[in-house]
C-alpha positions as CSV (number, residue, x, y, z in Angstrom):
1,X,-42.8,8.1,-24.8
2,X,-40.4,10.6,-25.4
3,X,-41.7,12.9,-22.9
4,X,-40.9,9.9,-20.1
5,X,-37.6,9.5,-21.8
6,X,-36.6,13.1,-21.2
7,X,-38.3,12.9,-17.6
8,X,-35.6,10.2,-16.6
9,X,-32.7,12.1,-18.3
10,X,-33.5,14.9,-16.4
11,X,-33.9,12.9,-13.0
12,X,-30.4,11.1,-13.6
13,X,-28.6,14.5,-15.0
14,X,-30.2,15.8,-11.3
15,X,-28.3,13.1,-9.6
16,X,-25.1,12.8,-11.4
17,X,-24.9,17.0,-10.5
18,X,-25.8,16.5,-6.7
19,X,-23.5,13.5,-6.6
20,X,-20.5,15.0,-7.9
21,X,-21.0,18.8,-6.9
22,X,-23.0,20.1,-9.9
23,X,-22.7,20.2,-13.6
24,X,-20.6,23.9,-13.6
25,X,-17.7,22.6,-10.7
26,X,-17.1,19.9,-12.8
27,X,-13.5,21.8,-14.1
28,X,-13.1,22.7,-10.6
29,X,-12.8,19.2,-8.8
30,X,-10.6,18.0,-11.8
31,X,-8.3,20.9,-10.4
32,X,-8.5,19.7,-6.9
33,X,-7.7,16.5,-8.2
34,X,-4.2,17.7,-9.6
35,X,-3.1,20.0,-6.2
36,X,-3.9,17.3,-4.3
37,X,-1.6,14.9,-6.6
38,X,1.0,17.4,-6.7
39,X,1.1,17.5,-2.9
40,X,1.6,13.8,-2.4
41,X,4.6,13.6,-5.2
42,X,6.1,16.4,-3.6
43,X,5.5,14.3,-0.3
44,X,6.7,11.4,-1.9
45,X,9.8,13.3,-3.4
46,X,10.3,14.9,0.6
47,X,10.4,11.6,1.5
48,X,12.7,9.9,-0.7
49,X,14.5,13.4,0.2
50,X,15.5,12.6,3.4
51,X,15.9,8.8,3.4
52,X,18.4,8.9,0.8
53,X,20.6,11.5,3.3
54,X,19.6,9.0,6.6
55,X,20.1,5.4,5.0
56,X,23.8,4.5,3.8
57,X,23.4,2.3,0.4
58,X,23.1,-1.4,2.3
59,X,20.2,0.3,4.2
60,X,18.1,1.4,1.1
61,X,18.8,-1.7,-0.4
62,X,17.3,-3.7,2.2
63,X,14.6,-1.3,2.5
64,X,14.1,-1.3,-1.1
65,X,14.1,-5.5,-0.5
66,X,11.6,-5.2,2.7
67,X,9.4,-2.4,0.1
68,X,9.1,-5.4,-2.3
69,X,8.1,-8.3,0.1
70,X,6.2,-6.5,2.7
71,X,4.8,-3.2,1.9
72,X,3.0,-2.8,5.3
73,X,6.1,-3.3,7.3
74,X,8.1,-1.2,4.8
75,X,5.7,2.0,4.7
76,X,5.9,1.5,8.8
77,X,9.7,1.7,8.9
78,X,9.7,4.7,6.6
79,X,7.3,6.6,9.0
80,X,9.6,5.9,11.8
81,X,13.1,6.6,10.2
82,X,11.4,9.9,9.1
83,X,10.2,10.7,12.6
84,X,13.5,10.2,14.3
85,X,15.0,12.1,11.7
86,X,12.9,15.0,12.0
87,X,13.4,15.0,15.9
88,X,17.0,14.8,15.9
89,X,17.1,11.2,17.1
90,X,19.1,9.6,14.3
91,X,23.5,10.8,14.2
92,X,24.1,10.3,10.9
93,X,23.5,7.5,7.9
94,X,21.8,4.6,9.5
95,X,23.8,1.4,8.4
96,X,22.6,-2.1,7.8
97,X,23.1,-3.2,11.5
98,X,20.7,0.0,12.9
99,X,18.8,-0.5,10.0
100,X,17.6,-4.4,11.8
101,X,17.4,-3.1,15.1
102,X,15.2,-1.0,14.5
103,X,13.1,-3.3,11.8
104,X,13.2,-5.3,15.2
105,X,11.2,-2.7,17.2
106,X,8.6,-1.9,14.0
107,X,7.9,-6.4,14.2
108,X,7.5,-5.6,17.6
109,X,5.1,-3.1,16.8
110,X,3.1,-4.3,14.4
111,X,0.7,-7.8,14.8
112,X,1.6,-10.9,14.0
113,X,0.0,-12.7,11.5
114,X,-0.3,-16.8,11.7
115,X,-0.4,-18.0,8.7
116,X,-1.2,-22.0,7.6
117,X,-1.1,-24.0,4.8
118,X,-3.7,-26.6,4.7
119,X,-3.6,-29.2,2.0
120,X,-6.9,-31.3,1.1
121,X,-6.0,-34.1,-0.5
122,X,-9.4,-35.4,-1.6
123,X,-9.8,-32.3,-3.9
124,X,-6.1,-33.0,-5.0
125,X,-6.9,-36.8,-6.2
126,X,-4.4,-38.1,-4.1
127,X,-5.6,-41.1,-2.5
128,X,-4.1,-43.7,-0.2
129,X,-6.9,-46.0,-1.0
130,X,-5.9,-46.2,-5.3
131,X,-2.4,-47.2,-4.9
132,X,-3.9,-50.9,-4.3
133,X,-5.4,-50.6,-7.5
134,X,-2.3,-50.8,-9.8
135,X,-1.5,-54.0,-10.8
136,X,-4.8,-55.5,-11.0
């Protein structure tokens, strides 16, 4: 019994070390992990970085607005503000009116999404039919 026991061990302790790179890189993956975090705050912080020197205040606030109820649409904008920055397209802070006109090329850009409400009313319990049935 025991000899099966340590057979299995072995053959999962094989696994886990081919899955995940082997038992002695184990520290070194965990390293990995923390470069590769430190490069996306510093990303992050580059980011930030330059939209806080392109935006004027109404700007980031309806970015920071836009971040909240769309993400997607957000995360596009940024990508573009940062790419006209970096080639010289943008003169100066962007202000609340270039701000939409330029959200109006990104809803251009991006697909449209229908969305519908549909409302059963027989799982509701809302039936026509009952109000007859009141007074009697």
């Amino acid at each position: 019994m025991d000899d099966d026991l340590d057979a299995i061990r072995a053959q999962r302790m094989a696994q886990l070390q081919s899955q995940y790179g082997g038992g002695g890189g184990g520290g070194n993956t965990a390293e990995k992990q923390k470069a590769q975090e430190e490069q996306m705050r510093q990303q992050e912080e580059m980011k930030h970085s330059i939209l806080s020197q392109v935006l004027d205040q109404q700007a980031r606030a309806r970015l920071n607005t836009l971040k909240i109820s769309k993400p997607e649409k957000a995360a596009v904008f940024e990508n573009m503000v940062l790419r006209m920055a970096q080639t010289g397209q943008l003169r100066g802070k962007l202000d609340d009116a270039q701000f939409v006109s330029i959200l109006e090329s990104v809803n251009a850009q991006m697909p449209q999404s229908k969305s519908t409400v549909k409302y059963d009313r027989r799982r509701a319990a809302i039936d026509s039919d009952d109000d007859d049935d009141y007074g009697c």
